[in-house]
N, C-alpha and C positions, 0 to 999 in steps of 0.2 A: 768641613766635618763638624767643627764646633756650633757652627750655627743649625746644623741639621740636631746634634745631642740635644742643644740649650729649645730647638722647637719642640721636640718629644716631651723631656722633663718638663717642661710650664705646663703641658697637658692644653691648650689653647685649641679654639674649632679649628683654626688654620690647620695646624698638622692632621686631624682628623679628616678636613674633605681632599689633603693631598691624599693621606690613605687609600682614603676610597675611590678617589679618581683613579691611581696606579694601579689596586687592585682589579677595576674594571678594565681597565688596560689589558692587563696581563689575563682575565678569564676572555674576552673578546679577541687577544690574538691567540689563545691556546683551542677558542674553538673557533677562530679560523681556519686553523690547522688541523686539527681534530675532526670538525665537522662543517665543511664550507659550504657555500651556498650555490647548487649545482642545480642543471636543466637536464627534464628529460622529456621524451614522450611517449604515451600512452592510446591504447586504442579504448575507447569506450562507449559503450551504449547509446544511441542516441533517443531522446526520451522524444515524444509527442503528446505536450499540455495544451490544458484545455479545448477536445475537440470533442464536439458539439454530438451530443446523441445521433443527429441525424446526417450526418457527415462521417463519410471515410477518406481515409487519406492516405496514397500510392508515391512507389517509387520514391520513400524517402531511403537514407541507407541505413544501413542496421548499429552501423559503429562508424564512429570520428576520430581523429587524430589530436589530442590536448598536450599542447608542449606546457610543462608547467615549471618554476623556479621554485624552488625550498631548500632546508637545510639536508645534505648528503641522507644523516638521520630519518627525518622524514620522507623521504621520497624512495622508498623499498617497495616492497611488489604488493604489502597491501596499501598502497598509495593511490590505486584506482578506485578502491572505493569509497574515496572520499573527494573522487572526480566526481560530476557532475556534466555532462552537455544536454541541450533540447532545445527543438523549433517549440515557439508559441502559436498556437492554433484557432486563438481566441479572436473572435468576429473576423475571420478568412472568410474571403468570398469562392463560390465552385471555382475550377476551371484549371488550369496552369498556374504556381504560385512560387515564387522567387524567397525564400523565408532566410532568414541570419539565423545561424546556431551559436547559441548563448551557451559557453562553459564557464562553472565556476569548482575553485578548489579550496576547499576549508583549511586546507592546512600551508598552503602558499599562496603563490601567485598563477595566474594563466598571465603566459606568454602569447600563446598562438592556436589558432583552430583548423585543422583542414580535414572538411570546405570548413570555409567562411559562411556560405549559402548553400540552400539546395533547393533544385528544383522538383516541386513535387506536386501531385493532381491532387484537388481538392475536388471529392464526386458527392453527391446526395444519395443518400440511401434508400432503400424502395424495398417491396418487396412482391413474391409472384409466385400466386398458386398454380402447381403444374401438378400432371398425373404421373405415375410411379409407376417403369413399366421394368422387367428382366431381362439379363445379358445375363449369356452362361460363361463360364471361364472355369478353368482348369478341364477343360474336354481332350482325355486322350483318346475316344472312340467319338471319330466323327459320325458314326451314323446314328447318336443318340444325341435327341435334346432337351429342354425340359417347355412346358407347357404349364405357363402360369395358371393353377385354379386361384388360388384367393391372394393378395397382396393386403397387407395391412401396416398403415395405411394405405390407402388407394391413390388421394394424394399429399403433399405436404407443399408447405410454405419456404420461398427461398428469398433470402434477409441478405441485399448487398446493397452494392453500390450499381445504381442504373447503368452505364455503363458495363459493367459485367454484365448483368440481366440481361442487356439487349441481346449478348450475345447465346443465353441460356435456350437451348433446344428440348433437353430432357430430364429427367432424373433419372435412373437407372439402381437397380437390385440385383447388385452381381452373382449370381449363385452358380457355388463351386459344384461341380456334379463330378466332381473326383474320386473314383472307385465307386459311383451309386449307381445300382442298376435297378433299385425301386422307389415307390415314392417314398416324398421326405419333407420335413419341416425344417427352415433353417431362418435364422436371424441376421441379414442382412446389412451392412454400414451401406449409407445411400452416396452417391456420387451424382455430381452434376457435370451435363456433356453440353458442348456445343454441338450445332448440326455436322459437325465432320468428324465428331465422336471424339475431339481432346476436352480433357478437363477444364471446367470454368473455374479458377481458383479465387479465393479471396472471399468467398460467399457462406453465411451460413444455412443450413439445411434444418426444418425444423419440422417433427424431430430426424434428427440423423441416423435411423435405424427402421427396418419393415420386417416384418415377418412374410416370410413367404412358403405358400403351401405347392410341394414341388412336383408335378407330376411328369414321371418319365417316359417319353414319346422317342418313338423309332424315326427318323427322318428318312423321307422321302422326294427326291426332286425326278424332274421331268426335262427330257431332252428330245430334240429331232436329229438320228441318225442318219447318213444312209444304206442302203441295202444294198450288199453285194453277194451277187449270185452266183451259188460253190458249184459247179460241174465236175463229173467223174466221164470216164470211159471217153471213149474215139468213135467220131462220124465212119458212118461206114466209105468205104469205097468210093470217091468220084462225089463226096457231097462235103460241102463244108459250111456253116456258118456265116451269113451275109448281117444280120443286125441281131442282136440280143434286149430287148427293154423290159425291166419290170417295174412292175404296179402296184403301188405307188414308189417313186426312186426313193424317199424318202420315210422314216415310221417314227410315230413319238415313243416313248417309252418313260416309265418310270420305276426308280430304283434307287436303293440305299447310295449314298454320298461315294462307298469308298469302293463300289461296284461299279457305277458311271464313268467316274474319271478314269477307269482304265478302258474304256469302250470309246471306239471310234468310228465303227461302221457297225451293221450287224448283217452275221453273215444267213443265207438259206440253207436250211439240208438237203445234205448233194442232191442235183440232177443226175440221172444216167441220160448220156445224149446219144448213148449207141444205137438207141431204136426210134430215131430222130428220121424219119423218110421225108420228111416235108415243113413246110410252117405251121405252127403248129402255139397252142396256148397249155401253158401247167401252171395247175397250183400248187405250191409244197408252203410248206410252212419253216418257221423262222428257226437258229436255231440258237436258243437264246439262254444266259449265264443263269444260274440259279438268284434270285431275287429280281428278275425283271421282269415287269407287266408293261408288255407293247398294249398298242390302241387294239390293233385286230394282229390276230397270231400266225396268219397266212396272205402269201401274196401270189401276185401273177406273173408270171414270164412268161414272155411273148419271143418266139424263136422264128426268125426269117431265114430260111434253107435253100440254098442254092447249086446246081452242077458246078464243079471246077470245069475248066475250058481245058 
């Protein structure tokens, strides 16, 4: 103890750098305690630098896994923003590309990345002038559609990656005809389809919007039914009925959408066969739903009459 007093009192450097050595001591173990040096991980953004105007680049992921070391303090929930991960993009060549994701953290350390890598396509960018045609959507009256008069533009420019493109069939102006029963002007967002009509994504449309001038048409489709022949009344006495044919077994017709699909044959207006004595040919005519236009409105039945035995 004396020799600790007699170093104080002389006031000499010796007792100053013990000072200060002990006191680093004791602030170093009280924020080890207080505030130690702890790991955690974090999901974060994954960046894509330096890629070349005329290059796009697929199936990287959106966010990575950064295990990072810092003080307890530092490493709270806004601790991600001063994570940092990205593939470099800089003189990639096309095709399949195997790339390291590089994270850094300003305010600690990086421990660990997952992935380490990703695999990701590196395409060339192209572009392809197509025509601009209409698809109706929100139709709850099938027998109405619309009938594009003006599209504007007529066509436009689509900015992707070749790949995509190859697959690009159309552009399409969706127009809603929901509650319209007269014409109409409406403004369009443009979509691009492949040929089996799913979306080509990843592409831009330029510009992304038509105006369309909408004119509303009645639909009409055509079918071949066949004809069956409605009889009334009873052969007289001792005669009955050996072959029945009519002409033609079959008739086209056309008619609104939501009138067709309930039709499966069409039928004649009755025959009377009670004054049937022989073979004999009729013509009667069809007798058909309100909105349907057959080819011709009358057919022929052919009756082969015969004695019972």
């Amino acid at each position: 103890m004396n020799f600790l007093e007699d170093l104080f009192k002389k006031d000499n450097l010796l007792a100053k750098i013990i000072s200060l050595v002990v006191a680093c001591f004791l602030w170093a173990y009280v924020m080890m305690e207080q505030n130690p040096i702890v790991e955690r991980y974090y999901e974060v953004p994954l960046q894509q630098r330096d890629v070349a105007e005329t290059m796009a680049v697929f199936n990287a992921p959106e966010v990575v896994t950064v295990q990072v070391r810092a003080s307890r303090l530092l490493l709270g929930d806004s601790a991600v923003q001063d994570i940092i991960a990205y593939i470099d993009l800089k003189d990639v060549a096309e095709g399949q590309q195997k790339l390291p994701v590089t994270a850094v953290f300003t305010k600690g350390e990086v421990v660990n990345v997952l992935p380490k890598e990703v695999n990701v396509l590196v395409d060339r960018v192209t572009e392809k002038t197509v025509p601009v045609v209409t698809s109706v959507v929100d139709n709850a009256d099938e027998d109405i559609t619309v009938d594009s008069n003006a599209i504007k533009p007529a066509r436009v420019v689509v900015r992707g990656a070749s790949t995509k493109l190859s697959k690009l069939d159309k552009v399409t102006a969706p127009v809603s005809i929901k509650d319209q029963r007269e014409n109409f002007q409406a403004e369009c967002i443009l979509v691009a389809l492949d040929e089996n009509g799913k979306l080509v994504s990843d592409v831009q449309i330029i510009p992304d919007k038509a105006t369309v001038d909408a004119i509303i048409v009645r639909k009409m489709i055509s079918a071949e039914l066949p004809v069956r022949v409605v009889i009334t009344g009873e052969m007289q006495e001792g005669l009955q009925i050996a072959q029945m044919q009519v002409l033609p077994e079959k008739m086209r017709i056309t008619a609104p959408p939501s009138v067709l699909k309930k039709l499966r044959e069409l039928n004649t207006k009755p025959i009377d066969i009670t004054t049937l004595t022989g073979s004999m040919a009729v013509n009667t005519e069809l007798d058909l739903p309100d909105k349907v236009i057959p080819d011709k409105r009358a057919v022929q039945v052919r009756f082969s009459v015969e004695r019972q035995n």
